[in-house]
N, C-alpha and C positions, 0 to 999 in steps of 0.2 A: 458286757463288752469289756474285752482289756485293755487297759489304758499302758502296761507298763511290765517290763521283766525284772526276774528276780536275780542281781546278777553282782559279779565280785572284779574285783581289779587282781589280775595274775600275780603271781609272783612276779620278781623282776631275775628268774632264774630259770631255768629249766623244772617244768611240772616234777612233785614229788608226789610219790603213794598216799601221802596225809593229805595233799590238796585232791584229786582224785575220790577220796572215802568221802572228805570234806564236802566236797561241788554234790556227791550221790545222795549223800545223808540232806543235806539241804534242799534239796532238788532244783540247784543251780540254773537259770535258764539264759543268759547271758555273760559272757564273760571280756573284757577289757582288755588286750594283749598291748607290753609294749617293746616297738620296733626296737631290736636292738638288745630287748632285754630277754625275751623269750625265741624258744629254736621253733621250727617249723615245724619239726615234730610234734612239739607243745600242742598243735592243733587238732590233732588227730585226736591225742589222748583224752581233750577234754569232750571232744564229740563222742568217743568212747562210755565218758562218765554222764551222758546225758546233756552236756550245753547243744544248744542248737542257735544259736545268736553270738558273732561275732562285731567287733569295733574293734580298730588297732590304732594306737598314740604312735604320733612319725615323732620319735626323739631321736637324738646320739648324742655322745660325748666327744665328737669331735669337736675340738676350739674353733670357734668362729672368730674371724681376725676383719681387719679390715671396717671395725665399727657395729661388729656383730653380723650374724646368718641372714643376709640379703637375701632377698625373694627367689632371685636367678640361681643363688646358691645351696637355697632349702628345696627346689624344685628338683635340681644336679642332684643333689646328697640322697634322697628318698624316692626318684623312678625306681631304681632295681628294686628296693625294699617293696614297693607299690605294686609292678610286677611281681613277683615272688608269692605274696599274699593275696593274689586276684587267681593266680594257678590256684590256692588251694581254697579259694570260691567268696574271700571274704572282700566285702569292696565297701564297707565303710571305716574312714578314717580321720581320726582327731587332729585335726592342725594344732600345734601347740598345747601347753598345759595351764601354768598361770603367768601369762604376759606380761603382769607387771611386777614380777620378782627377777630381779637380774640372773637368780642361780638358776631360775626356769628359763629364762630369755634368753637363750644365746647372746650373754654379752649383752641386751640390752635390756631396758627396764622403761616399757612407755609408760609413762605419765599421762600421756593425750587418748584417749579411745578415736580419732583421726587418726591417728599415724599409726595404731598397731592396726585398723581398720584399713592401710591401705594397704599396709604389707599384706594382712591374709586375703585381701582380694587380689592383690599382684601374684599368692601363691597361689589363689582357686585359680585364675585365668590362667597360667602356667602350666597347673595339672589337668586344667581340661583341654588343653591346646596338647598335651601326653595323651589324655587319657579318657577324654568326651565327656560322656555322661554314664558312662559302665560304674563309676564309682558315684559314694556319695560324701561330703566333705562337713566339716563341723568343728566346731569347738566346743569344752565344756559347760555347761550351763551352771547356774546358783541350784542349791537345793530349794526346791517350793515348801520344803516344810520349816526350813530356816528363814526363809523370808516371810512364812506365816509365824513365827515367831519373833520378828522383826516388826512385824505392822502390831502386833501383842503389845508390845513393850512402848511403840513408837505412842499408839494410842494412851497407852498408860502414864508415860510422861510428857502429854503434850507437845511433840516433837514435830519440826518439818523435818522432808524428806533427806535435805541435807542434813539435818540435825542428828537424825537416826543414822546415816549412813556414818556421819563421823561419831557416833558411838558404837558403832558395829566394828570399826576400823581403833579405837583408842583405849574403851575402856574396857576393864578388866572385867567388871558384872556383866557388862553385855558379851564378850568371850566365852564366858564361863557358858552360860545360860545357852548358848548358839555352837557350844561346844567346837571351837574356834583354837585353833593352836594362836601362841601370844604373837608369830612375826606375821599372821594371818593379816591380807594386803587390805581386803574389805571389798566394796564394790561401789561402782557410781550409782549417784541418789537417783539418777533417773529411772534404775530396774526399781524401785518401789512403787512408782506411778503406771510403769509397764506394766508391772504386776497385777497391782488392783485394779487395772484396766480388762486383763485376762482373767480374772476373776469374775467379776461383771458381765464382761459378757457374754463367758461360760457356765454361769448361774452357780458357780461354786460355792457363793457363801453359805447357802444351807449345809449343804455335803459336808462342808469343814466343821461348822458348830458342829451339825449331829454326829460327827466321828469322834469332836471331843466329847462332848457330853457321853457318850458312849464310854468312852476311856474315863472318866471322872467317875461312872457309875459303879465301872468294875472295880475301880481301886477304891471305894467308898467313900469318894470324897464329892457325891450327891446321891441326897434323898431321891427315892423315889416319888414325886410330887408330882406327875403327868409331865408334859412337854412343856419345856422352858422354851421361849426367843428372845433374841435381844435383834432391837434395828440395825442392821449396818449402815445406814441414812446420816447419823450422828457422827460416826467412825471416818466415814470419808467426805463430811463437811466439813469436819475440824479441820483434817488435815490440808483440804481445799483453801482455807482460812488462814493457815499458816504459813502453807507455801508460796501465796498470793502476797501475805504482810513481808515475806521473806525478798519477794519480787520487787515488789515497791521499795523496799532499805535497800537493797543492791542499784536499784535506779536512782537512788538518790543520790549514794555515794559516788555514782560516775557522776554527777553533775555537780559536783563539788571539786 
């Protein structure tokens, strides 16, 4: 079963001959167009080169005044673009890129997961009061390999999930390691718990060992010794442990 395509973010120009060879030689199976930065064109040609899976980013560069791109006014801005792109058969589209960078946020920079939470449901209710259910609507997710590399580390230095989160978001080891640009926003501690919730109870933790151990073996950095395991049982008690002692300090300090 496939879980997942193999796919690239466009240029933000008009397709050239080297992205073309590029998408064939790799055998491209998704590609990421964004509104405003790619022509319609672009679409044809890379179905040409073999994509068969599109998503399209609703951006512009138009200034948004008034306190930042209001719901009413990202809904206004992006129908035609949304039309345009449904003629040429694609009907999934990313609301927004990263929400809480102002240079991504039209003018605004949430701080609250509420308030950017209500805007992009003020903008789904809008486009589906346009546009039904012919589309489908989304924003971008964390990497799950970077947030397996995140519970890595979290485990390794006895971390709760805040803890981790604000070293994902501050320090410069944990960047490095998570391959993180330095003005990278981070994410709220609560996707750690999400995470290893969808872990669990999609039986991934074997799957993940054995795909490292696999990679450990090729780079020679394990013997061949039979099949190794390790509990996951200890991995997310500690952390239960943590963020529970974590729960109790924050209750105390309101009652003081």
């Amino acid at each position: 079963m496939s879980f997942a395509s193999v796919g690239v973010h466009a240029r933000n120009a008009a397709i050239q001959t080297a992205d073309k060879q590029a998408v064939r030689a790799a055998h491209i199976e998704s590609v990421k167009l964004l509104v405003g930065g790619n022509e319609m064109g672009d679409i044809d040609a890379y179905r040409t080169a073999g994509v068969n899976s599109f998503h399209a980013r609703l951006y512009t560069e138009e200034p948004a005044h008034d306190g930042g791109m209001t719901a009413a006014k990202f809904v206004q801005v992006f129908t035609p673009a949304i039309q345009a792109y449904i003629a040429k058969g694609i009907t999934a589209f990313e609301i927004h890129n990263e929400p809480n960078l102002t240079i991504e946020g039209y003018n605004v920079s949430w701080r609250s997961p509420q308030q950017f939470a209500a805007w992009f449901l003020k903008i789904v209710q809008g486009l589906r009061t346009q546009f039904g259910h012919t589309i489908r609507l989304g924003f971008p997710a964390l990497s799950p390999a970077r947030l397996m590399v995140v519970l890595r580390l979290q485990f390794a230095e006895g971390l709760s999930d805040r803890q981790a989160a604000d070293a994902a978001r501050a320090r410069l080891d944990w960047k490095y390691l998570l391959g993180l640009e330095l003005a990278d926003p981070g994410f709220d501690a609560s996707v750690l718990s999400e995470f290893r919730t969808r872990l669990i109870e999609n039986e991934w933790e074997p799957k993940v060992l054995d795909k490292l151990l696999a990679v450990f073996r090729e780079r020679g950095l394990l013997k061949a010794r039979g099949q190794q395991r390790t509990d996951s049982t200890v991995v997310r008690g500690a952390v239960r442990d943590l963020n529970r002692l974590e729960l109790v300090g924050d209750g105390a300090a309101r009652l003081e």
